[in-house]
BABATOR-594010 format. One record per atom (N, C-alpha, C): x, y, z. Coordinates in steps of 0.001 Angstrom, whole numbers, plus 500000, padded with zeros to 6 digits. Layout:
! residues N
XYZ ...
END
This chain:
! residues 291
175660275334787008 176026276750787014 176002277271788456 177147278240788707 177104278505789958 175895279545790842 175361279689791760 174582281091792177 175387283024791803 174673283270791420 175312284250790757 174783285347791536 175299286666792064 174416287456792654 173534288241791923 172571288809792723 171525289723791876 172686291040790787 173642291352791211 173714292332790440 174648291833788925 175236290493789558 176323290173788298 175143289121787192 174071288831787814 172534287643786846 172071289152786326 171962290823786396 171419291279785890 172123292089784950 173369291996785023 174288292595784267 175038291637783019 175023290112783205 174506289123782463 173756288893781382 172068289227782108 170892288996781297 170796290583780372 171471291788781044 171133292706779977 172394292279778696 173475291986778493 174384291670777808 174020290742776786 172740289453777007 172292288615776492 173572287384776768 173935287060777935 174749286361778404 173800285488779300 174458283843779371 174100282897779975 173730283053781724 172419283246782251 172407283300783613 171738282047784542 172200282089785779 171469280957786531 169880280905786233 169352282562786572 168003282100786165 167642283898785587 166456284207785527 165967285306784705 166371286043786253 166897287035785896 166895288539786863 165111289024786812 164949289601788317 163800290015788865 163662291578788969 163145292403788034 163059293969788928 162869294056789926 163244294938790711 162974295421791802 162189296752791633 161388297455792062 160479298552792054 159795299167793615 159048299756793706 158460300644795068 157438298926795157 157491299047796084 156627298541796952 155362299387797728 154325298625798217 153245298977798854 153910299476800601 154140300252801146 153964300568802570 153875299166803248 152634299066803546 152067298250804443 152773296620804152 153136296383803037 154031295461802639 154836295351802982 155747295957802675 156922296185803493 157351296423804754 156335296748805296 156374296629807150 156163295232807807 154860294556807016 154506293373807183 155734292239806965 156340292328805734 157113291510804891 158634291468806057 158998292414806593 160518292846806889 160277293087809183 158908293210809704 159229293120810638 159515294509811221 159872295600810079 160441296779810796 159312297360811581 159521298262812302 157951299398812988 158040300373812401 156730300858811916 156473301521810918 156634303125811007 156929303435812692 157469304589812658 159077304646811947 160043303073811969 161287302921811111 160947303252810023 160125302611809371 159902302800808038 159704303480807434 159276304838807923 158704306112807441 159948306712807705 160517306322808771 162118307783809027 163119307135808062 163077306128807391 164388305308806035 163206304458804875 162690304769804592 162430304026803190 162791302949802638 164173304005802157 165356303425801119 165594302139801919 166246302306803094 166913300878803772 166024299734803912 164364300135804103 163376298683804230 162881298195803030 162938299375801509 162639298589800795 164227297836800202 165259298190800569 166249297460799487 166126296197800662 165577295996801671 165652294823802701 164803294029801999 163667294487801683 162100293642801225 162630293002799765 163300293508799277 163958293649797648 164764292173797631 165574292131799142 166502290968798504 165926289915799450 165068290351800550 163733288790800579 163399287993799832 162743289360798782 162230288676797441 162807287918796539 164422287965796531 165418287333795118 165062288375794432 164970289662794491 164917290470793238 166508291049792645 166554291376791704 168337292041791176 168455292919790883 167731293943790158 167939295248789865 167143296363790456 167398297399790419 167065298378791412 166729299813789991 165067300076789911 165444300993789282 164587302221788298 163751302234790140 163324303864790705 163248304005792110 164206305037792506 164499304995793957 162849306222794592 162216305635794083 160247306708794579 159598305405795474 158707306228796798 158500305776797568 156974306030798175 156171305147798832 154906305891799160 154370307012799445 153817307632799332 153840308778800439 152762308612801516 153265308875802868 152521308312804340 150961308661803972 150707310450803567 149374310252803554 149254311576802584 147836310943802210 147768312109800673 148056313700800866 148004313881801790 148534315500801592 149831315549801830 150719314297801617 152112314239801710 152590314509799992 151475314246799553 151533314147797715 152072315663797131 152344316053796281 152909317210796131 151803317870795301 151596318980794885 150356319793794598 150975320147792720 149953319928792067 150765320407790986 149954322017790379 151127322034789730 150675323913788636 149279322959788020 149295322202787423 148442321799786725 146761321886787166 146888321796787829 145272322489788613 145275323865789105 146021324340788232 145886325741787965 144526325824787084 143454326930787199 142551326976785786 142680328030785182 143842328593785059 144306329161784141 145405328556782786 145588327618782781 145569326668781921 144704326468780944 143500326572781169 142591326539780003 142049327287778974 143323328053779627 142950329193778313 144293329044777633 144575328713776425 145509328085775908 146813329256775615 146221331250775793 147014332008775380 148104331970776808 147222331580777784 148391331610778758 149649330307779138 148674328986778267 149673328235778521 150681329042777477 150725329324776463 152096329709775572 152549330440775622 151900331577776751 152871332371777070 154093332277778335 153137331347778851 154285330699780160 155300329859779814 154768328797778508 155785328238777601 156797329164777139 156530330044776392 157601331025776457 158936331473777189 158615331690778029 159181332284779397 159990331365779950 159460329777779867 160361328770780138 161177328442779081 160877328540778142 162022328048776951 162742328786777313 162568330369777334 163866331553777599 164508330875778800 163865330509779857 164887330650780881 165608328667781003 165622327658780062 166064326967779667 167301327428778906 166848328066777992 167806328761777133 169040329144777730 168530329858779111 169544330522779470 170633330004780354 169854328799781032 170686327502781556 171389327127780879 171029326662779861 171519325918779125 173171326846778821 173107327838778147 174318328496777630 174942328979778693 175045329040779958 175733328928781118 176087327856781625 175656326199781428 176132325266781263 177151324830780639 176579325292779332 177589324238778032 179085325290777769 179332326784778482 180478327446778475 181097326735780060 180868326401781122 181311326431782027 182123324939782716 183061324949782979 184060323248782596 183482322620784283 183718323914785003 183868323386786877 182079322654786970 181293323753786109 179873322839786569 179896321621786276 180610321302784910 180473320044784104 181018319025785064 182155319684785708 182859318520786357 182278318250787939 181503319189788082 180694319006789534 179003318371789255 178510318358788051 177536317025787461 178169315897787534 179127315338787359 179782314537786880 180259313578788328 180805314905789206 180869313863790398 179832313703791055 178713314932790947 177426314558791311 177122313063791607 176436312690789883 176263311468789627 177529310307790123 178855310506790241 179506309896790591 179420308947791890 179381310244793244 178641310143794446 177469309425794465 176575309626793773 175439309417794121 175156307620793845 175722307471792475 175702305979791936 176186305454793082 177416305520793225 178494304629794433 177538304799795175 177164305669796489 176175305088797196 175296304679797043 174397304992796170 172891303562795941 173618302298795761 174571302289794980 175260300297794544 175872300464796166 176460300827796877 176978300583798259 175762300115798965 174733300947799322 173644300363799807 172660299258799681 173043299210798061 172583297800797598 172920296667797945 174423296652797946 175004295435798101 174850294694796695 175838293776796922 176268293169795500 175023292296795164 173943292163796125 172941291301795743 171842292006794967 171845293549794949 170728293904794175 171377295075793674 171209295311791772 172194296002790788 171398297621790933 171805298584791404 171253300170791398 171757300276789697 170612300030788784 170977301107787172 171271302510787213 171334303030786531 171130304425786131 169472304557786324 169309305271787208 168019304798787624 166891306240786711 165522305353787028 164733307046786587 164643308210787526 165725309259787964 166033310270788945 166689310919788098 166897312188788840 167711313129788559 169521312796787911 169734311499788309 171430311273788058 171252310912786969 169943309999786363 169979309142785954 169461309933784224 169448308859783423 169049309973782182 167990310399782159 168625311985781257 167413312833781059 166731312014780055 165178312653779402 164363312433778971 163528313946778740 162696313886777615 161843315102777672 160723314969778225 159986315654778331 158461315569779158 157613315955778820 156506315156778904 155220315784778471 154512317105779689 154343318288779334 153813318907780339 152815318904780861 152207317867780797 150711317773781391 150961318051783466 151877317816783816 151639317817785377 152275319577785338 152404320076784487 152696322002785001 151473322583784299 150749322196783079 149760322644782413 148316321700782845 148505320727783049 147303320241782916 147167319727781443 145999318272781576 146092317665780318 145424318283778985 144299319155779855 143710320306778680 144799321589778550 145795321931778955 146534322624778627 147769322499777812 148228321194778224 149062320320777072 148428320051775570 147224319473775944 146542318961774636 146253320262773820 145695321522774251 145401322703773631 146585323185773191 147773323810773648 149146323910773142 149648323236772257 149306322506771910 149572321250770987 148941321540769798 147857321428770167 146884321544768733 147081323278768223 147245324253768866 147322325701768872 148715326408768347 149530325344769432 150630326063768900 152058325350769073 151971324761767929 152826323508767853 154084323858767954 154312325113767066 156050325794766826 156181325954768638 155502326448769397 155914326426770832 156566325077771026 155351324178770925 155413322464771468 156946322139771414 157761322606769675 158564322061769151 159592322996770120 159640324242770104 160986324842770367 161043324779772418 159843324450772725 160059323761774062 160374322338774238 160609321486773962 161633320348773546 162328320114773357 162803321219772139 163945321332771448 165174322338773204 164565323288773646 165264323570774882 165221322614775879 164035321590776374 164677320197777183 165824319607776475 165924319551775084 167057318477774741 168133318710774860 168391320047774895 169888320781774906 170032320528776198 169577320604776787 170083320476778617 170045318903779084 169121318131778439 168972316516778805 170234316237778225 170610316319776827 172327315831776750 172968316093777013 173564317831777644 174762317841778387 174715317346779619 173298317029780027 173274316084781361 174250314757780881 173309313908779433 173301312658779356 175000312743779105 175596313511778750 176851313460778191 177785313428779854 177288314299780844 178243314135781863 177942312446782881 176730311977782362 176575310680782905 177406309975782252 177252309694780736 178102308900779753 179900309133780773 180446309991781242 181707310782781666 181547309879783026 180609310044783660 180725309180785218 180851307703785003 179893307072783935 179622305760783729 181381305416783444 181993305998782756 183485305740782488 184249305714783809 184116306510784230 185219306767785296 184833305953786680 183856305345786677 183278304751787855 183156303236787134 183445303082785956 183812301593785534 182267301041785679 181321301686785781 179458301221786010 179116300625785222 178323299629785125 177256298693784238 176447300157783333 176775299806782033 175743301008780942 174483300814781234 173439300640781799 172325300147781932 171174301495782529 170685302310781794 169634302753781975 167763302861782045 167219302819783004 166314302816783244 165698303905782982 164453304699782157 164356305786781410 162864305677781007 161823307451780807 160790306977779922 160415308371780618 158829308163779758 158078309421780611 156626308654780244 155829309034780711 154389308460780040 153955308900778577 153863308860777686 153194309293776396 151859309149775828 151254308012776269 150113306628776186 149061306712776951 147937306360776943 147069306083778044 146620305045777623 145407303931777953 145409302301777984 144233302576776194 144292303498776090 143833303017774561 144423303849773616 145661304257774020 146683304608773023 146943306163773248 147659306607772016 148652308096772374 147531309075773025 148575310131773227 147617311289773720 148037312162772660 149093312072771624 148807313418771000 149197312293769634 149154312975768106 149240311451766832 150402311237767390 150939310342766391 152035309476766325 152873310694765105 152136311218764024 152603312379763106 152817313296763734 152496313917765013 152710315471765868 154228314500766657 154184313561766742 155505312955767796 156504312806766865 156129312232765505 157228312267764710 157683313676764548 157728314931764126 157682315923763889 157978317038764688 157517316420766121 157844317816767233 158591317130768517 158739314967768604 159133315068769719 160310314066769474 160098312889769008 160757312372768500 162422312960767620 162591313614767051 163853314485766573 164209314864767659 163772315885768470 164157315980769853 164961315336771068 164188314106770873 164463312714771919 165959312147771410 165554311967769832 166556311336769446 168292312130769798 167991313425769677 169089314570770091 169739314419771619 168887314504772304 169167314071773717 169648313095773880 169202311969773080 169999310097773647 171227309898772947 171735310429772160 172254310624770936 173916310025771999 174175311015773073 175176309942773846 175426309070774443 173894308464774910 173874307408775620 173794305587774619 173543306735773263 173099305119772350 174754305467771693 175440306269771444 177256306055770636 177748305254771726 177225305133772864 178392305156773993 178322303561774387 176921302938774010 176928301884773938 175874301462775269 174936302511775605 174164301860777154 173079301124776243 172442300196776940 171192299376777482 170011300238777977 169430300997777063 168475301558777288 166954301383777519 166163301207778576 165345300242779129 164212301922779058 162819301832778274 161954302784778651 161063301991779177 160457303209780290 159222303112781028 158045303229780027 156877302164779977 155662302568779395 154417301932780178 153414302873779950 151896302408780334 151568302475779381 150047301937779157 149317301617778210 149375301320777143 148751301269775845 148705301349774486 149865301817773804 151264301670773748 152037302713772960 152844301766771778 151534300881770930 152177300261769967 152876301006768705 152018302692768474 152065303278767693 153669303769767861 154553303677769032 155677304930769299 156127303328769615 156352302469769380 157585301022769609 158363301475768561 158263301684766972 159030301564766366 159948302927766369 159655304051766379 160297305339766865 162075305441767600 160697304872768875 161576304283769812 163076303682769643 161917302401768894 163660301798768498 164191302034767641 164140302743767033 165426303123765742 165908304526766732 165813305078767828 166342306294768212 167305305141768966 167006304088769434 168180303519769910 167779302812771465 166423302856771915 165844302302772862 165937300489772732 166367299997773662 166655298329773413 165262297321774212 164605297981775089 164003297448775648 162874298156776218 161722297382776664 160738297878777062 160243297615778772 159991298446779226 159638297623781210 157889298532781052 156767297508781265 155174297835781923 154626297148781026 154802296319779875 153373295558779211 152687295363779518 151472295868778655 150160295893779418 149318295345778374 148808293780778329 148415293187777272 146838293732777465 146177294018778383 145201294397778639 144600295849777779 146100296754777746 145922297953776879 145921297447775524 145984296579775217 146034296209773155 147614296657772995 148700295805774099 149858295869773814 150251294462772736 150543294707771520 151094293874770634 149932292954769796 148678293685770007 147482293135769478 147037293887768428 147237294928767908 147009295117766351 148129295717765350 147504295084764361 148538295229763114 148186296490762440 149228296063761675 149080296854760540 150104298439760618 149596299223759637 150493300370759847 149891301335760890 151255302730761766 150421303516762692 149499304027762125 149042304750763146 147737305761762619 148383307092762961 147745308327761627 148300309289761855 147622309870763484 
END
């Protein structure tokens, strides 16, 4: 069999087609790695990223490309979140701020889904943006639909704007919020996912998405598996709803424990999994979920 490049062995192996050998992710690298590994000076490395890790990437024989996130030089480079807010812990204010964001989702949203020129300026958005990451790649390492902004939406858990006691309290308090704030991510994640599905055509791109949010921690969910069926899951499924007719390769991100949300998953139309963590009790107990 001939050498095949990284991007045509990973576009191959997602198809379930014959390859020279298994395709390698590619992912962020350590800093100091990548300076070491590639030779650059590390004042380079800090002014381009992007260019030393896709260098370190095809050192390695790696093929796919697919989260363009990067170290940050030094912890107060880290970004600060709402979530250490302590007003969060009082659960009347998380739902009332929930509020306020659903409205102004809402209101995106129906200024979106009337307007043709935005649709078509998402569209080349993502257009632009793909072509240059695969340009920069080079044919040796495949840029997916990556986990970014171009790339598909997804809903979110709000723990990094609330905090995890502010998520978890909203939840248990006031679920009809939980639900109709989801239900406003989804309306806006598919007319996203729908103008990607529109680029992926017109740019002739590999269907291949890279996708997820955390749900899990290493000994399983953070909220049941019955509150996900019920308030997030229907949701999710609404949002992917164009990316699984259309025919992509849908790859989620997971940490820890999330044996309880595999099957969910895959009947919404998820094909694959990227983070096993046999250490979390990934694929080690039976039986049915737990509520």
């Amino acid at each position: 069999m001939y050498h095949m490049t990284g991007r045509e062995r990973s576009i191959k192996a997602m198809n379930f087609e014959a390859t020279d050998r298994l395709p390698i992710m590619a992912n962020t690298l350590p800093a100091d790695f990548v300076i070491a590994l590639t030779g650059i000076p590390a004042e380079q490395y800090w002014a381009d990223q992007l260019t030393a890790h896709i260098q370190s990437m095809k050192m390695l024989g790696m093929d796919f490309y697919i989260q363009n996130w990067f170290p940050a030089r030094e912890q107060t480079d880290k970004p600060w979140s709402r979530g250490e807010l302590e007003r969060w812990s009082i659960v009347e204010n998380v739902a009332e701020d929930m509020e306020h964001e659903i409205a102004r989702l809402d209101r995106t949203w129906q200024t979106l889904r009337a307007d043709a020129q935005r649709r078509e300026a998402r569209i080349q958005e993502i257009c632009t943006f793909q072509t240059d990451m695969q340009r920069r790649c080079g044919e040796d390492l495949l840029w997916t639909f990556a986990m970014d902004y171009n790339g598909a939406h997804v809903l979110e858990f709000p723990y990094e704007t609330y905090g995890y006691e502010g998520f978890f309290l909203v939840c248990a308090a006031y679920p009809d919020v939980m639900d109709r704030y989801w239900a406003a991510q989804a309306r806006l994640a598919r007319w996203h996912n729908e103008c990607m599905v529109e680029a992926a055509h017109r740019l002739d791109y590999p269907k291949i998405a890279y996708l997820g949010t955390d749900m899990t921690d290493q000994r399983g969910n953070m909220v049941s598996p019955r509150f996900m069926d019920q308030h997030y899951f229907p949701h999710l499924d609404y949002a992917l709803q164009p990316l699984v007719n259309d025919g992509f390769k849908l790859v989620w991100h997971c940490d820890g424990n999330v044996n309880d949300l595999l099957g969910p998953l895959i009947s919404i139309g998820i094909n694959g999994f990227q983070g096993f963590q046999e250490k979390a009790g990934r694929g080690s107990r039976k039986g049915p979920r737990r509520a």
